[in-house]
C-alpha positions in Angstrom: 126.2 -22.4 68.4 128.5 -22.0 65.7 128.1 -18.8 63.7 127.0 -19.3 60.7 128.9 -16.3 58.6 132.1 -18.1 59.1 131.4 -21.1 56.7 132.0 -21.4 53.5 129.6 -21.4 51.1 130.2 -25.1 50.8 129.5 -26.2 54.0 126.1 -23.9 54.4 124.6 -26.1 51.5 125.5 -29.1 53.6 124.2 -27.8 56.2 120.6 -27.1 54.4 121.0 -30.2 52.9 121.1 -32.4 56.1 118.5 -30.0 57.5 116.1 -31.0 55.3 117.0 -35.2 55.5 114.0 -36.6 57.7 113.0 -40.1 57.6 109.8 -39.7 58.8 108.0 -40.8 55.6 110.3 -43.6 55.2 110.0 -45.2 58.4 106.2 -45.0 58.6 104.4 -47.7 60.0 104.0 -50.6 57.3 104.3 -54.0 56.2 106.4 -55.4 54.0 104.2 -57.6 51.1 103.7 -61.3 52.9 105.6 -59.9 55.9 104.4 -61.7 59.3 102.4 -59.5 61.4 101.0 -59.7 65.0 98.7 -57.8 64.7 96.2 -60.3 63.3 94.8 -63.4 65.0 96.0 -65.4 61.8 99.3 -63.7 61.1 99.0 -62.3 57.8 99.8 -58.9 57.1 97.8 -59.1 53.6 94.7 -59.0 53.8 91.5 -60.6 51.5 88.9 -57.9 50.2 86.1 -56.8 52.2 83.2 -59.7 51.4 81.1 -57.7 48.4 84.2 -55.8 47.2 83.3 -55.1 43.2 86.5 -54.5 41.4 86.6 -51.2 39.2 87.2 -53.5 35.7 83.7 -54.7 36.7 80.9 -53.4 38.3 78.5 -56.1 38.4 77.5 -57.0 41.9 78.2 -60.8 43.2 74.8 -61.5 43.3 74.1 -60.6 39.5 73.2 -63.8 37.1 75.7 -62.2 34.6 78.4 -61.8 37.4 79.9 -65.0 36.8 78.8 -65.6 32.9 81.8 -65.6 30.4 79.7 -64.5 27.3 78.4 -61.5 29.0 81.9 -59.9 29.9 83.9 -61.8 26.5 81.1 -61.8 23.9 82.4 -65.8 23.1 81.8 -68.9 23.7 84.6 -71.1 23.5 86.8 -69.6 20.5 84.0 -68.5 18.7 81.2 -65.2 18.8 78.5 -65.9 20.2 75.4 -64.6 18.1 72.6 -63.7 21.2 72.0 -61.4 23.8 72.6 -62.3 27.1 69.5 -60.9 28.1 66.4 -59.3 26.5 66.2 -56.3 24.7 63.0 -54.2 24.9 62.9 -50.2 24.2 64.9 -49.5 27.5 67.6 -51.4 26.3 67.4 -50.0 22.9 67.2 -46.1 24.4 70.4 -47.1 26.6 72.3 -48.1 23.7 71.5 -45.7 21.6 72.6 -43.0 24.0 76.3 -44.5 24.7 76.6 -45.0 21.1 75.4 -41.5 20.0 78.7 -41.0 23.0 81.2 -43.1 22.3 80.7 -44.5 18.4 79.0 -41.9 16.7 81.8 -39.1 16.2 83.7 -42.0 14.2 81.1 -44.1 12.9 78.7 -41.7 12.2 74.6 -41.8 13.8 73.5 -43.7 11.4 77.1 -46.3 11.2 78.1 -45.1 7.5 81.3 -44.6 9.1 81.0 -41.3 8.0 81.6 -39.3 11.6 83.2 -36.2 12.4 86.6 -37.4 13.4 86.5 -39.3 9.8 85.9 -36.3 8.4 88.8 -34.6 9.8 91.2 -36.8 8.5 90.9 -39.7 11.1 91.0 -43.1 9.3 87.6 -43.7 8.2 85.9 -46.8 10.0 84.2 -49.3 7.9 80.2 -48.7 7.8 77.5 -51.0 9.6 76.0 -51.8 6.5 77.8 -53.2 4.5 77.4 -57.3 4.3 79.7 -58.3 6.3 78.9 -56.3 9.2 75.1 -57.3 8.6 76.1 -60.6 9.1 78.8 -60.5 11.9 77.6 -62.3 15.3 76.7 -60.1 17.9 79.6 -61.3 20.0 82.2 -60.3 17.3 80.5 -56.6 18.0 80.9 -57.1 21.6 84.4 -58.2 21.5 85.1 -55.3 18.8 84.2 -52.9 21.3 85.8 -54.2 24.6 89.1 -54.9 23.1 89.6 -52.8 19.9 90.7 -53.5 16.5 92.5 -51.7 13.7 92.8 -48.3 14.4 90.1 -48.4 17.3 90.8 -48.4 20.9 89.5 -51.1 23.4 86.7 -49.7 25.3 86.3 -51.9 28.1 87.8 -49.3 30.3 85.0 -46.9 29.3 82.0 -48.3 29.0 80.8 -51.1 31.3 79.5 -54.9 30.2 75.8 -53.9 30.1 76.1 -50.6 28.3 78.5 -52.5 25.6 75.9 -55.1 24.9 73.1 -52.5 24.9 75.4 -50.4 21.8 75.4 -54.0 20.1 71.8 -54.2 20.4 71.3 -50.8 18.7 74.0 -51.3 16.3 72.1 -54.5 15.0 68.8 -52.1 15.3 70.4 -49.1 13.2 71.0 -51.7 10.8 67.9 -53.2 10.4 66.6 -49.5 10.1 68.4 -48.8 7.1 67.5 -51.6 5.1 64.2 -52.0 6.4 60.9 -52.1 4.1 57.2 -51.5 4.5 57.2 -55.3 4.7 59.1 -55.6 8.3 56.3 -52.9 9.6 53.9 -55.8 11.5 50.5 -55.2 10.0 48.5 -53.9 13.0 51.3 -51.0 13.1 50.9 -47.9 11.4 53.2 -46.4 9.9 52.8 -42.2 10.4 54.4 -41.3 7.3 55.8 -42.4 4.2 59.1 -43.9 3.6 61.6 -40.6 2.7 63.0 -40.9 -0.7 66.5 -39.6 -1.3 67.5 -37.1 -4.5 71.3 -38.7 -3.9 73.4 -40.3 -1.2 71.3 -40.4 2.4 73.6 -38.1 4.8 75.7 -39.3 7.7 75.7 -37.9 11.3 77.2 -35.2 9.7 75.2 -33.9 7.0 71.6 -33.7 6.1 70.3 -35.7 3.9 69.1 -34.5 0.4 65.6 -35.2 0.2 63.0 -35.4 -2.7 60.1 -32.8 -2.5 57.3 -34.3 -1.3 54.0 -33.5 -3.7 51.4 -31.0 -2.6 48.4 -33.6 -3.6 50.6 -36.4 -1.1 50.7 -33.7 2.0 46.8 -33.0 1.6 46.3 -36.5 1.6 48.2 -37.3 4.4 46.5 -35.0 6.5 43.2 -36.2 5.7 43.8 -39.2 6.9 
């Protein structure tokens, strides 16, 4: 064995150096990409997906109606938005959306969609609000496609929030509109309505703020109560 005192300096770092050269990881088992391997009855070395894989991009089972529907994962149909749900909407849907908006939307866009959210307030560029006409009157697909991919200064989504859960925001979004325009002639007639409509002193507040509301008369509470 050589000793080790009588080389240079020079040679002990080649030394070390080879020392540490294994080849172990590089020579593992594998197979090259298309290689031909015996291993398999059919000679391919790639193999298909197990039957029933679900890719991480999409959730959605196989056997879902929606699995293989373009407007539920694109929003269009042909070039153009589509303007319907691709299923129904009912006060589970609603609740759903609502909670992955008041999640992902609301710190920009505000919880009521006046664009008015904390990270606007901070300086972010402020998104445009909900309400204003042309957003009243965008197809729901345009929504849809606004989330999943982005636009302007807003990031795509897709990545985030599944197909369902983007379509159940576009649901509420269309709901929170309604809600802010509404009047006591949208309430059906065999509804009651438990309060009066709030009346505002100046601008309604954002997600934000709280809004600035009128007193409400003594004589109106009483009355209320009564009833």
């Amino acid at each position: 064995m050589p000793n080790l005192r009588k080389l240079s300096p020079l040679g002990l770092l080649v030394v070390l150096v080879l020392a540490g050269c294994r080849q172990d990881m590089h020579d593992q088992p594998r197979f090259k990409p298309l290689a031909k391997s015996d291993f398999y009855t059919d000679m391919r070395s790639a193999r298909a997906p197990v039957e029933g894989t679900v890719t991480a991009q999409d959730p959605l089972h196989p056997e879902d109606p929606n699995y293989s529907d373009t407007y539920f994962h694109t929003g269009y149909v042909g070039n153009l938005p589509g303007d319907y749900m691709p299923f129904p909407v009912d006060a589970e849907v609603l609740s759903r959306g609502q909670q992955r908006f008041n999640i992902y939307c609301a710190p920009c866009h505000s919880r009521v969609g006046d664009g008015n959210g904390m990270i606007a307030q901070r300086g972010f560029r402020p998104p445009p609000s909900y309400h204003t006409e042309r957003l009243r009157k965008a197809p729901l697909g345009y929504l849809f496609g606004v989330i999943s991919n982005g636009f302007g200064a807003m990031p795509e989504y897709a990545a985030q929030i599944p197909p369902h859960d983007r379509w159940a925001i576009v649901a509420y979004i269309r709901a929170l509109q309604l809600s802010q325009s509404a009047t006591m002639g949208d309430v059906p007639k065999d509804q009651k309505v438990p309060s009066a409509p709030v009346t505002f002193e100046g601008e309604p507040g954002s997600g934000a703020t709280q809004p600035d509301l009128e007193p409400v008369p003594a004589e109106t509470e009483k009355g209320e109560a009564q009833k």
